[in-house]
C-alpha positions as CSV (number, residue, x, y, z in Angstrom):
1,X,0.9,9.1,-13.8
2,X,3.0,6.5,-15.2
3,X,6.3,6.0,-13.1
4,X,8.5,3.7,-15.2
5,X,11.3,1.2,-14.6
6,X,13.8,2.3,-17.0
7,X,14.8,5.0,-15.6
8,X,17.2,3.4,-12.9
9,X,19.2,2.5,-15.5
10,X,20.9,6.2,-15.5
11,X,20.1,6.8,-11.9
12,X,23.0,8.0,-9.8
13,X,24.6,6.6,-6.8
14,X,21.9,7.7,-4.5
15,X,19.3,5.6,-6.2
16,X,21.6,2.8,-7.3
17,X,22.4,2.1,-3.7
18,X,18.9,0.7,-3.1
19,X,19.3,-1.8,-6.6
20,X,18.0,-5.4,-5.4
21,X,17.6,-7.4,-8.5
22,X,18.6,-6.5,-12.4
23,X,16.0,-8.7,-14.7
24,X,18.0,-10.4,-16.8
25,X,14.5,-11.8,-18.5
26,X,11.5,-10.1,-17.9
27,X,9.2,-13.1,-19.9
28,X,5.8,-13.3,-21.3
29,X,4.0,-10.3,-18.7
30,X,5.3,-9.6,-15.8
31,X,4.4,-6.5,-13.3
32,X,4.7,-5.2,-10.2
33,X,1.9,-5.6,-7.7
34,X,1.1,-4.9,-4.0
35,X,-2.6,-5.4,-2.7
36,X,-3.6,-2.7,-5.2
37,X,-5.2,0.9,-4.1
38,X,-8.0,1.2,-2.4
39,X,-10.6,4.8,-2.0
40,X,-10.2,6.1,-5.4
41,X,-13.1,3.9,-7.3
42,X,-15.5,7.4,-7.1
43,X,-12.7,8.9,-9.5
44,X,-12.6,5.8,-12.0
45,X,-9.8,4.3,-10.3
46,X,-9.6,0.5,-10.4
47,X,-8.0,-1.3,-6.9
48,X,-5.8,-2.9,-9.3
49,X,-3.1,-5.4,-7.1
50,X,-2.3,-9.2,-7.3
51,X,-4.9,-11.2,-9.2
52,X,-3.6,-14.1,-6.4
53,X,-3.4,-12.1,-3.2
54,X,-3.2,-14.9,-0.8
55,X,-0.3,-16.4,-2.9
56,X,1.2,-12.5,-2.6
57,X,0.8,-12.2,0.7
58,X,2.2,-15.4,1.6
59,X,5.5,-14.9,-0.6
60,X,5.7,-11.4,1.8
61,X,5.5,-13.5,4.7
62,X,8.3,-15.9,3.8
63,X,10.9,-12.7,3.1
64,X,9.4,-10.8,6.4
65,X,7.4,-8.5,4.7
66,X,4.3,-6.7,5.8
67,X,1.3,-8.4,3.6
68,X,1.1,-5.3,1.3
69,X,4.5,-5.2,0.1
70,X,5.1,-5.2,-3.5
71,X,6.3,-8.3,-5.7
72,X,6.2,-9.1,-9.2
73,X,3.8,-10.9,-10.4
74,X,4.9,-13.5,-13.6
75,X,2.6,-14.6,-15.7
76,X,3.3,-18.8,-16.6
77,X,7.6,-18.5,-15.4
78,X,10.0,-17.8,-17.3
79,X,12.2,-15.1,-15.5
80,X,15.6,-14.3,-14.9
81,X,16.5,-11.9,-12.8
82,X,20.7,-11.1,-10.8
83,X,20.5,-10.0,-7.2
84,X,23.0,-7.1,-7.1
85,X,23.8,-7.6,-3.3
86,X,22.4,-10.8,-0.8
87,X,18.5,-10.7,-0.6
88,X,16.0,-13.0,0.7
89,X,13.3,-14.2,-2.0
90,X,10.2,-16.4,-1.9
91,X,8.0,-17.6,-4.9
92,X,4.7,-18.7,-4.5
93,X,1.6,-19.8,-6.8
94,X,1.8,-20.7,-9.9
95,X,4.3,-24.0,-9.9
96,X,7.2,-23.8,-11.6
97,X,11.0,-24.9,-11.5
98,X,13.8,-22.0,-9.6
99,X,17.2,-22.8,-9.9
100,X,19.7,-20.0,-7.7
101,X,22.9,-20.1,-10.5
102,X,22.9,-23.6,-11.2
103,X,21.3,-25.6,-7.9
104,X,17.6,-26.1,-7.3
105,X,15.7,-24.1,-4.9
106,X,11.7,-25.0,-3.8
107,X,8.9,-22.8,-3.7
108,X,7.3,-21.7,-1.1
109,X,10.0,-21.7,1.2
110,X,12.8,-18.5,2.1
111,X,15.3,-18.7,-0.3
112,X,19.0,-16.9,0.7
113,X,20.3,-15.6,-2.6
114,X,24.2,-14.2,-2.5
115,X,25.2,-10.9,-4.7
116,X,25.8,-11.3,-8.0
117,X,23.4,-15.2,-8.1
118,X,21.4,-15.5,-11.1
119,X,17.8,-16.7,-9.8
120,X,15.6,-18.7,-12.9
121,X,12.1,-19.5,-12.4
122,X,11.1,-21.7,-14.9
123,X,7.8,-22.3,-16.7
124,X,5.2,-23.0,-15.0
125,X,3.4,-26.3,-14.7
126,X,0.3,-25.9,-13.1
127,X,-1.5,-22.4,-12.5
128,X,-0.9,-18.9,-14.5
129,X,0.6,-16.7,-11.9
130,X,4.4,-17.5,-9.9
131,X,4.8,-14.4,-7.6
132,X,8.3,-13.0,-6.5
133,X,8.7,-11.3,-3.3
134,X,12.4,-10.1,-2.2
135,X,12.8,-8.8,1.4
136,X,11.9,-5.3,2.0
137,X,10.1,-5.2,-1.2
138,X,10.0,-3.9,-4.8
139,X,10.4,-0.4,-4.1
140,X,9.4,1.8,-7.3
141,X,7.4,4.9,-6.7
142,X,4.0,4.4,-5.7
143,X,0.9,6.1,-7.4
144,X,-2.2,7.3,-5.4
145,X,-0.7,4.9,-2.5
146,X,0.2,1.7,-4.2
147,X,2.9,0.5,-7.0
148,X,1.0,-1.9,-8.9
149,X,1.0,-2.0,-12.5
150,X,-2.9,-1.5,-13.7
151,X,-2.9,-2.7,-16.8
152,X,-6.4,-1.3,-17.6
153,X,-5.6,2.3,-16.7
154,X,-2.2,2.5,-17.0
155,X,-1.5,3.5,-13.7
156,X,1.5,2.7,-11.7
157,X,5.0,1.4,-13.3
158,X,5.3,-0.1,-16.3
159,X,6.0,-3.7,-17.6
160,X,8.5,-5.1,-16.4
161,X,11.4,-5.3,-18.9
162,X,14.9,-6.4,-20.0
163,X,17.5,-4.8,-18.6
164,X,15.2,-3.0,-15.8
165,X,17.3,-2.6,-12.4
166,X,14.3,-2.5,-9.5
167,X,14.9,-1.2,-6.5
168,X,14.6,-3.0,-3.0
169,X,13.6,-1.4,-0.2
170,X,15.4,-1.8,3.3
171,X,14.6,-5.5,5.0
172,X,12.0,-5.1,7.7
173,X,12.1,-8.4,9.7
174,X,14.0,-11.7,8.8
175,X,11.8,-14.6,7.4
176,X,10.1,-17.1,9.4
177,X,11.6,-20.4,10.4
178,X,9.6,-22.6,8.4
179,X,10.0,-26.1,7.0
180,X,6.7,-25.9,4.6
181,X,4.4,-23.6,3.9
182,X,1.4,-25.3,2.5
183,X,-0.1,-23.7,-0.9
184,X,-2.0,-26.2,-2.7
185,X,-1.5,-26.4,-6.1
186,X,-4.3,-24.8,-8.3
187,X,-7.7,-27.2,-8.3
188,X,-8.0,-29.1,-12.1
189,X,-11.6,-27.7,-11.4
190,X,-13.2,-24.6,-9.9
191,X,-16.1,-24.5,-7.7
192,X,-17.2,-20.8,-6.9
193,X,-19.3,-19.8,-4.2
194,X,-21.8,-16.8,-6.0
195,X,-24.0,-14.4,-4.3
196,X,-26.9,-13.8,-6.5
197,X,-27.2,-9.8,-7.8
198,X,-27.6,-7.4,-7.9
199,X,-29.3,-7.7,-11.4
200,X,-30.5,-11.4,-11.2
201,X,-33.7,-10.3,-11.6
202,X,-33.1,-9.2,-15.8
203,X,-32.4,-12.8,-16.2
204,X,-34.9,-15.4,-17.0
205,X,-36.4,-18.2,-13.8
206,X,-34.4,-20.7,-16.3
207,X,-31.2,-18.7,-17.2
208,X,-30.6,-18.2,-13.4
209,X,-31.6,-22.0,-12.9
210,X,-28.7,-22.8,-15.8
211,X,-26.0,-20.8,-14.3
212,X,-25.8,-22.6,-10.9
213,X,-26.3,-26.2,-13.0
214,X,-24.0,-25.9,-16.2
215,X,-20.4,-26.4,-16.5
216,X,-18.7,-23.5,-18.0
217,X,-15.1,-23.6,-18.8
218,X,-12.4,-20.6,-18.8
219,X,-11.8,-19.3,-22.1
220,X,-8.1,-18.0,-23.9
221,X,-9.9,-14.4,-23.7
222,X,-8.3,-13.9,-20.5
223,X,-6.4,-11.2,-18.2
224,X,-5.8,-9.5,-15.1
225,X,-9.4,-7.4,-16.5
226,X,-11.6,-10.3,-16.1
227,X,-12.1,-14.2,-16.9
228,X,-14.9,-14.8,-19.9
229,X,-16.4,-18.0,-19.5
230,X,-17.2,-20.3,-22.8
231,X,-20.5,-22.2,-22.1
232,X,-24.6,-22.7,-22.0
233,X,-25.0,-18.6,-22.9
234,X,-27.9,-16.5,-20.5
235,X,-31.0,-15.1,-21.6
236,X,-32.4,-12.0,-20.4
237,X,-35.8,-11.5,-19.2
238,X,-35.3,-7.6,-19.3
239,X,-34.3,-5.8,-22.7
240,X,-32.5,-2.9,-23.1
241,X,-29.3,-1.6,-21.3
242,X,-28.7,-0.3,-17.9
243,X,-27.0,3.1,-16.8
244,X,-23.3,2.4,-15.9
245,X,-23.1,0.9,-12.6
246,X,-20.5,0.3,-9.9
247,X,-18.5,-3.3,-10.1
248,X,-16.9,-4.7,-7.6
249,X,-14.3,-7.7,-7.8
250,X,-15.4,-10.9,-8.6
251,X,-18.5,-9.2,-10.4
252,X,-20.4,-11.6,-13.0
253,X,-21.0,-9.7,-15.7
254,X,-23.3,-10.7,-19.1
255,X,-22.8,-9.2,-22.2
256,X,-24.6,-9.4,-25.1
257,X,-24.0,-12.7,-26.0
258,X,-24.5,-14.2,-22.8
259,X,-22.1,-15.5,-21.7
260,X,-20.6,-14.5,-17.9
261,X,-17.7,-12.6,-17.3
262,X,-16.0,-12.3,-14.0
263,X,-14.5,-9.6,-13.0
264,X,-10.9,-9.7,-11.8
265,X,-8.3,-7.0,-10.2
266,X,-8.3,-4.5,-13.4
267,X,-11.6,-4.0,-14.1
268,X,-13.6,-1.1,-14.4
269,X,-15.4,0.8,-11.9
270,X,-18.9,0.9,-13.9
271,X,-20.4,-1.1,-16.4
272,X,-23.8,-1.1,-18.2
273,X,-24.3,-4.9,-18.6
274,X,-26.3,-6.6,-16.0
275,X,-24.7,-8.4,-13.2
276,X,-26.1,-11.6,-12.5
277,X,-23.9,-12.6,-9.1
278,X,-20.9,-12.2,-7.5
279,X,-18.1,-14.7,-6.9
280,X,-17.5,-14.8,-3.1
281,X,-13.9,-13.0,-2.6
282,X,-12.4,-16.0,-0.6
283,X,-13.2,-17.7,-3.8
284,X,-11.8,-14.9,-6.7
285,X,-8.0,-16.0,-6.0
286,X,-8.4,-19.3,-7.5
287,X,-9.5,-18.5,-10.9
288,X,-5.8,-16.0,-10.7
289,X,-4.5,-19.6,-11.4
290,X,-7.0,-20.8,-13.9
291,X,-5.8,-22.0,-16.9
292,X,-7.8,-21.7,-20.5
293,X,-10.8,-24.8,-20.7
294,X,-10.4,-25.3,-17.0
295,X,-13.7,-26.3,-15.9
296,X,-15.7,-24.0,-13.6
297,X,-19.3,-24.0,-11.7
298,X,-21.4,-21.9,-9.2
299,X,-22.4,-23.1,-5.9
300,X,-25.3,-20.3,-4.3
301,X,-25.1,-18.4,-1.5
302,X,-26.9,-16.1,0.8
């Protein structure tokens, strides 16, 4: 259920037509991404989508896109992609340098790029994730409703890579006049509001006390699956293992060794480890931008 890139690059006139950008560089990861799809968890089917889906939504609102339209999504810069005809493109999140050919452009702002410009974004400085949006949209084939790459089941199109020629859907609306659109740049420290549970209660009085008054920081074992945390570990009151469970974004999870993982857009639908809390989903975006050993700590809520 695949539907891959690479094969626009022997597509005929009917297809080439729709050609919006040629990557030139595809650097370290980058995907396609929409808000994810939604309804299909009861088969096994993560939502998948932007790790950062305010930073998504807002590059879609700077290139007159409805919120859900698909972008790429770069992990730490370092693209380079040709507009085969005049487009409108926005990046947003993680910061990071854009020259159109060889002037320099801001983020966050509608940028006009001419046919045949060569648009860099550079590597990052602060945050993880830039995202690319390009009016009317990154239009590969969409799987069960959505064209995001999941890297977890492999749904949706592939990596994005050298040479791939994506396709741009027709422009819907022309971008907003704006002078600024405020994105703050990603917090040196994150503060997540949790909702204790479901499983708090296999956790000892003192393990549940330590997880709302510890510092943890983010570890390097990191993806769009889930951020493990390094820090103070958690000990169970309750032995054993549980059936496999449903998780939801933003799920903390403890393995074995105790220490908390949270759950981001690719993870699984069930799990057997305990969940101790979940991270408040106006809160999930900002650990999308959260770098290895960037501190992080619970606030309670409910």
């Amino acid at each position: 259920m695949t539907a891959g890139l690479d094969v626009l690059h022997n597509a005929g006139p009917d297809v080439l037509h729709t050609v919006g950008l040629e990557v030139l560089h595809a650097g370290v990861r980058t995907t396609v991404q929409d808000l994810g799809r939604t309804g299909f968890a009861h088969l096994g089917v993560p939502r998948s989508g932007a790790v950062d889906a305010g930073a998504l939504r807002l590059a879609n609102r700077l290139t007159g896109n409805p919120p859900g339209a698909a972008g790429l999504e770069i992990l730490l810069g370092g693209v380079r992609v040709r507009a085969t005809r005049a487009v409108t493109l926005a990046v947003t999140g993680a910061q990071c340098p854009i020259r159109i050919g060889s002037r320099p452009a801001d983020p966050g702002l509608p940028l006009a790029v001419p046919a045949g410009a060569v648009v860099t974004i550079g590597r990052a400085t602060a945050g993880l994730r830039a995202y690319l949006a390009v009016g009317g949209g990154i239009a590969v084939p969409p799987v069960l409703g959505s064209r995001s790459t999941d890297t977890l089941s492999g749904l949706g199109p592939d990596p994005v890579r050298d040479g791939d020629l994506l396709p741009v859907g027709p422009a819907i609306g022309p971008p907003p006049g704006v002078d600024v659109a405020p994105y703050p740049p990603p917090p040196p420290n994150l503060r997540l509001r949790v909702w204790p549970g479901p499983r708090d209660d296999w956790f000892t009085p003192a393990a549940r006390a330590r997880l709302f008054a510890a510092e943890y920081q983010v570890s390097s074992d990191t993806d769009r699956v889930g951020a493990r945390l390094t820090g103070p570990p958690l000990e169970r009151a309750i032995d054993g293992e549980l059936p496999s469970e449903g998780l939801v974004l933003g799920a903390i999870q403890v393995p074995a060794d105790g220490r908390p993982l949270i759950f981001l857009a690719d993870h699984p639908t069930t799990g057997g480890y305990p969940v101790i809390g979940v991270v408040d989903p106006a809160d999930v975006d900002l650990l999308a931008q959260a770098r290895p050993g960037t501190p992080v700590r619970f606030t309670v809520v409910g």
